[in-house]
N, C-alpha and C positions, 0 to 999 in steps of 0.2 A: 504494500500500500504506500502513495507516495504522500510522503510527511509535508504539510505547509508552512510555511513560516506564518508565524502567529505575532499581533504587534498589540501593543498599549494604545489605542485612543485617547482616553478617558480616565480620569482619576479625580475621587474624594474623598473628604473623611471628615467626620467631625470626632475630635477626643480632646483629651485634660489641656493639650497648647493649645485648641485652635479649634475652630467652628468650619475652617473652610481648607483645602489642601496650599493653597495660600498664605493663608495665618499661619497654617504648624509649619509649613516650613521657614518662615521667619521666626519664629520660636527656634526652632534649630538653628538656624545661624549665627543664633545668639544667644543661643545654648541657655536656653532658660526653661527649665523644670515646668510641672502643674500638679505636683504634690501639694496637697492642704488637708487642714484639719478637716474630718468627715464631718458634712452639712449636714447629711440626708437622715439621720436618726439621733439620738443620743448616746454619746459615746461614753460618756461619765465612768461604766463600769464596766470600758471594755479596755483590756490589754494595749488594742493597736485602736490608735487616734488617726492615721493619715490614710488616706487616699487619691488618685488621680480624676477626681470628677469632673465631667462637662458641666462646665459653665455657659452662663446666660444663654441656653440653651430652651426657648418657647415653640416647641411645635406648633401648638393650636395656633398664635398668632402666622405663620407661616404658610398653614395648611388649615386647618378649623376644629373648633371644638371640638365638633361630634367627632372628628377622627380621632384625636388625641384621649377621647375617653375611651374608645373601644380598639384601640392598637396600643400594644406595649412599650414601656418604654426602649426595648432592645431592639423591636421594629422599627418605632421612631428613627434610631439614629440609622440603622440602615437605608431606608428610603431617604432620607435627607441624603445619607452620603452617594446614594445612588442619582438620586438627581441634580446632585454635583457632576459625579462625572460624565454621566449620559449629553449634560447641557455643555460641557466640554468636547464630548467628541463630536459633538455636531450631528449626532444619530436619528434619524427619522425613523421611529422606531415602529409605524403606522406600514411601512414599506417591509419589513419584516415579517410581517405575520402570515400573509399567503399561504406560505411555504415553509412554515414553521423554521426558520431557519437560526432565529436568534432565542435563548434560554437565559436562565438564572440560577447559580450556585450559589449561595451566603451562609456560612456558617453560625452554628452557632452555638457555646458551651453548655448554656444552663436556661436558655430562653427566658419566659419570664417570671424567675424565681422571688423577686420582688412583690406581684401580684398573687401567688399561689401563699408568701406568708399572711397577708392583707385579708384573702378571702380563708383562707383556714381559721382565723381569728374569728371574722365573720360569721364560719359556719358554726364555729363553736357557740357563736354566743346567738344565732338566729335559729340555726338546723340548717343541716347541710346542703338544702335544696331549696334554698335563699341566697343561696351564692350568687356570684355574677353569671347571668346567662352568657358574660361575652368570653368567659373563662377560660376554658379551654381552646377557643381560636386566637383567644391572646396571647397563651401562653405555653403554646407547643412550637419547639425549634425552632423547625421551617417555615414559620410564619414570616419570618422575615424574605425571606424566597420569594412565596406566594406573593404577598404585600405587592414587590417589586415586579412582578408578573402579571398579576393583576391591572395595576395600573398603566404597563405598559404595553398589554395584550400581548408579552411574550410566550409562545405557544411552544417552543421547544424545550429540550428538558430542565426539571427543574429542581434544582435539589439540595438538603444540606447536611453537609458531614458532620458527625459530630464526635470531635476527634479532642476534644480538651483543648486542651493550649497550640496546638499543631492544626485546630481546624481550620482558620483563615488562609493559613499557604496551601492544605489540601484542598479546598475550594477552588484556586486562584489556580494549582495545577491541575487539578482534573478539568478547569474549564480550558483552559491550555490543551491538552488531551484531545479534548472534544473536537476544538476546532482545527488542530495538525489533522486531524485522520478523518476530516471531511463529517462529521456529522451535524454541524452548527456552522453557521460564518460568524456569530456576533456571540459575545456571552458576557452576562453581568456578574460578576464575581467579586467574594469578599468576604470577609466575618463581621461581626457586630457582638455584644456584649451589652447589656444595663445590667450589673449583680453586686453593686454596692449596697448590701442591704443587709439586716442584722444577721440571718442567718447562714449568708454569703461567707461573710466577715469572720461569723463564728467559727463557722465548719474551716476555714483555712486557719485560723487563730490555735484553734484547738490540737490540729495537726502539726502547729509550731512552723508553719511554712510561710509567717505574714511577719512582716519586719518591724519591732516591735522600737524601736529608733526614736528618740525624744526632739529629734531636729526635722523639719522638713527637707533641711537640707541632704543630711546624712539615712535617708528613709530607702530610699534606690537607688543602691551604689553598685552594683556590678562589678564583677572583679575584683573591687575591694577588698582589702582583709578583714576590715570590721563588719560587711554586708550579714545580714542576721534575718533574710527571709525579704521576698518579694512586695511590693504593692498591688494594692490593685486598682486597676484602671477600669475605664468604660468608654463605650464610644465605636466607629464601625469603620471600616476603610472597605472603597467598591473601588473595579476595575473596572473600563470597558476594553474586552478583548477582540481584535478580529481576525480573521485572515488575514495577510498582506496585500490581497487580490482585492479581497472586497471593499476594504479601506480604501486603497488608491484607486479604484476604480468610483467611488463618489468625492477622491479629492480630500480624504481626511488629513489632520496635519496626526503624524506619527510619533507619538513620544518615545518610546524603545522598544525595543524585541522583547520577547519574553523563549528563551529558547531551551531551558532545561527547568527537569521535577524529577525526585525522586521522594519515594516513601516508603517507608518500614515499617519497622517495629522490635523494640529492644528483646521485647518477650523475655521480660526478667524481674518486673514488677511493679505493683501496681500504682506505686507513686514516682520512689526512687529512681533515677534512669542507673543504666548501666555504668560504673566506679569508671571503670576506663574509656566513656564516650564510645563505645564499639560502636553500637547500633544508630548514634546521628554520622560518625565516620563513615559507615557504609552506605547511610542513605544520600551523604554527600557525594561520595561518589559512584551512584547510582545517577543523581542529579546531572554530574559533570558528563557522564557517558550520554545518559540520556541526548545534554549540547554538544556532545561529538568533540568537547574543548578538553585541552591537559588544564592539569591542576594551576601551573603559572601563571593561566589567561587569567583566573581569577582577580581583581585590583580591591575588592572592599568585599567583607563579609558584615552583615547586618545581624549580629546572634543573637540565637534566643535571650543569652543574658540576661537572666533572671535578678540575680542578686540574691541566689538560694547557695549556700556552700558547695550542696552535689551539682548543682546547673552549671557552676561557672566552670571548676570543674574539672568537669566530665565535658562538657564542651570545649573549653583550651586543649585535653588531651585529645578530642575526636580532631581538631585543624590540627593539632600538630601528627596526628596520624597521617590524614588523608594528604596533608601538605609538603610535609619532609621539612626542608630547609628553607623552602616559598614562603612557611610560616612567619617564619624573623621580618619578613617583608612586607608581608600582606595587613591591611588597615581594618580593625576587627571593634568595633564598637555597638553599646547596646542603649536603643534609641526608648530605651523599658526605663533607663534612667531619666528622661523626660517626663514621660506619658504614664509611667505604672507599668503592670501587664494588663490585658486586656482578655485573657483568655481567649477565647473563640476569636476574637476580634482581633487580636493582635499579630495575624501573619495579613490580616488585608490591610491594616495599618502603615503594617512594615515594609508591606508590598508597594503602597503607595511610596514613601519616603525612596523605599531606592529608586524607584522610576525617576523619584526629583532629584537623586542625586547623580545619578546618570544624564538627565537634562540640565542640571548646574554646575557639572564638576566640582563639586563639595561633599567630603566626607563629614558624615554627623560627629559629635562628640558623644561621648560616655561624660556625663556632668557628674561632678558631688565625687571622684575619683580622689583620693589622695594616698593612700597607704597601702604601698604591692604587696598580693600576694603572692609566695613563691611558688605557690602552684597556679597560675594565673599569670604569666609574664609574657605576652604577647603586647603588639604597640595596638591599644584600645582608645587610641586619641583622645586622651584625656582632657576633659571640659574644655577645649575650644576644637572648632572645626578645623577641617583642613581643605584647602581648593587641592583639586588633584582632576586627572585625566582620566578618568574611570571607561572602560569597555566593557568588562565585565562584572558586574555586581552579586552575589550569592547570598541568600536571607533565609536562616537556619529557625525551625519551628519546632519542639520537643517537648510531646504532652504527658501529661500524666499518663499511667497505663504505656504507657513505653513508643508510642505514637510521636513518628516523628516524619516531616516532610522539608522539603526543602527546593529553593527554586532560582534559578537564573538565568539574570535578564541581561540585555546587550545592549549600549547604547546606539539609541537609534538613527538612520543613515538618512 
């Protein structure tokens, strides 16, 4: 079967820097954080106080009430970020539908966990069958999918992984997939997240995996040697992907390639990744085989970078596996020291950032870095960016359950 070259259109996002794919990347350039104290509940007698929340963030004014009461807030930020990028790539997305040719992939972690504790409370105190009738289309996955299909009468397929913290690149590549080997021309992809909520918070708190840090500053440090567990973020990153044929045949402007995906699975447990990085080292290079590219083409790796002691790592040792000696060279920073993580949301986030940094030539910073670890010594571009000539960029995803994917993009010509 013969493989297509597959391109970037389209990019959005809204998360903790930035409301538009615009804003966060001037957030990145100026390396400025959106950790803050959690708004959205009472945190008085909780361990972890910080969070990555979207700010001045009003659906309803944007769109309308009624939708904003009966769509979730994890949908919200998808559609927003979907109609970011779609009004980017200039997509008449009416001309699609015939022939079912254009679809929708968005991931999503935990969908809408927020509303499920809201109405549980509810049913306790009403009976269960007083709950919100809109409940369950609010609050299962793939609504966010739907949502963006729906409104845009995308008839191809549609669908969402849900792969933990690795879902947003498996989205971004399987929609990649689709359209190399001929079965979509167009595809909206991405993850999204809204799960800053108490039980969110708890359940990662409880397991010791949330960064319990008394500074905003010092809360997502990656790499670091003091980093003491991850944040959490919210927020969605969408892609519009197409053929190369069918983009330049309506004149689309091209933001980069997207030319290799790989994905695995540690198969070793069910939070932990594997001590030595094995299983993201092979999915990277599975990635790399997939773009036909050696390991040197590489110029920037986008990691997971958690700011978890096993992530960081187990990630340093999976690049310096798959890398050799490239490693010492290659520009390895994690943009999760900005934004949080986003779970589900944070490979179409990430996905977004490297397309801007393959169209700017500017590598992000790792912000709030100050104290190496020795198992962690790679150049992590420490709190300021760097301009650089980027061709090829690599954006590492590693979920719980041992799920991991990973994907690279080319700048484009």
């Amino acid at each position: 079967m013969e493989k297509r070259k597959v391109v970037v259109t389209g990019i959005g996002t809204v998360n903790p820097i930035g409301n538009s794919a615009e804003e966060s990347w001037e957030a990145i350039r100026q390396g400025r954080h959106g950790i803050t104290e959690i708004t959205r509940f009472d945190v008085s007698d909780f361990t972890v106080k910080f969070a990555g929340e979207v700010k001045n963030f009003d659906f309803a004014e944007k769109y309308s009430k009624k939708e904003a009461r009966t769509i979730d807030l994890f949908s919200q930020y998808a559609i927003y970020a979907a109609d970011e990028a779609i009004s980017m790539s200039g997509l008449d997305c009416s001309k699609e539908n015939p022939d079912e040719t254009a679809g929708v992939i968005i991931s999503s972690g935990i969908g809408g966990i927020g509303l499920t504790e809201q109405e549980h409370d509810r049913g306790l105190e009403k009976g269960f069958e007083r709950i919100n009738p809109h409940y369950i289309p609010m609050t299962i996955a793939n609504m966010a999918a739907a949502h963006i299909a729906i409104r845009y009468g995308l008839k191809g397929m549609c669908s969402c992984p849900v792969t933990a913290c690795a879902g947003g690149s498996n989205a971004v590549g399987d929609a990649f997939h689709r359209i190399r080997d001929g079965y979509e021309e167009v595809m909206v992809c991405g993850g999204t997240e809204g799960a800053i909520t108490p039980v969110a918070i708890g359940g990662f708190a409880s397991m010791r995996a949330l960064s319990h840090a008394e500074s905003v500053d010092r809360a997502s440090i990656p790499f670091d040697a003091d980093r003491s567990g991850f944040v959490m973020g919210e927020g969605a990153g969408v892609l519009v992907l197409e053929s190369e044929e069918h983009a330049k045949k309506r004149g689309a402007r091209i933001l980069a390639e997207i030319v290799g995906y790989g994905a695995n699975c540690d198969a070793y447990h069910v939070t932990a990744p594997s001590p030595d990085g094995e299983g993201g080292a092979r999915c990277m290079e599975l990635a790399l085989k997939d773009a036909g590219i050696k390991a040197e083409d590489i110029d920037y790796i986008n990691a997971h970078g958690t700011s978890t002691h096993l992530n960081d790592a187990g990630e340093t040792a999976a690049i310096k596996k798959v890398f050799g000696d490239h490693a010492k060279k290659l520009a390895v920073s994690s943009t999760k020291s900005m934004t949080g993580h986003l779970l589900g949301g944070a490979g179409g986030v990430e996905a977004v950032f490297c397309v801007q940094a393959l169209q700017n030539g500017f590598i992000p910073p790792t912000v709030g870095y100050k104290n190496p670890d020795p198992e962690c010594d790679l150049d992590y571009i420490p709190n300021k960016g760097r301009e650089a000539d980027l061709q090829y960029v690599l954006s590492n995803s590693l979920g719980f359950g041992g799920h991991n994917a990973c994907l690279i993009f080319k700048k484009g010509s």
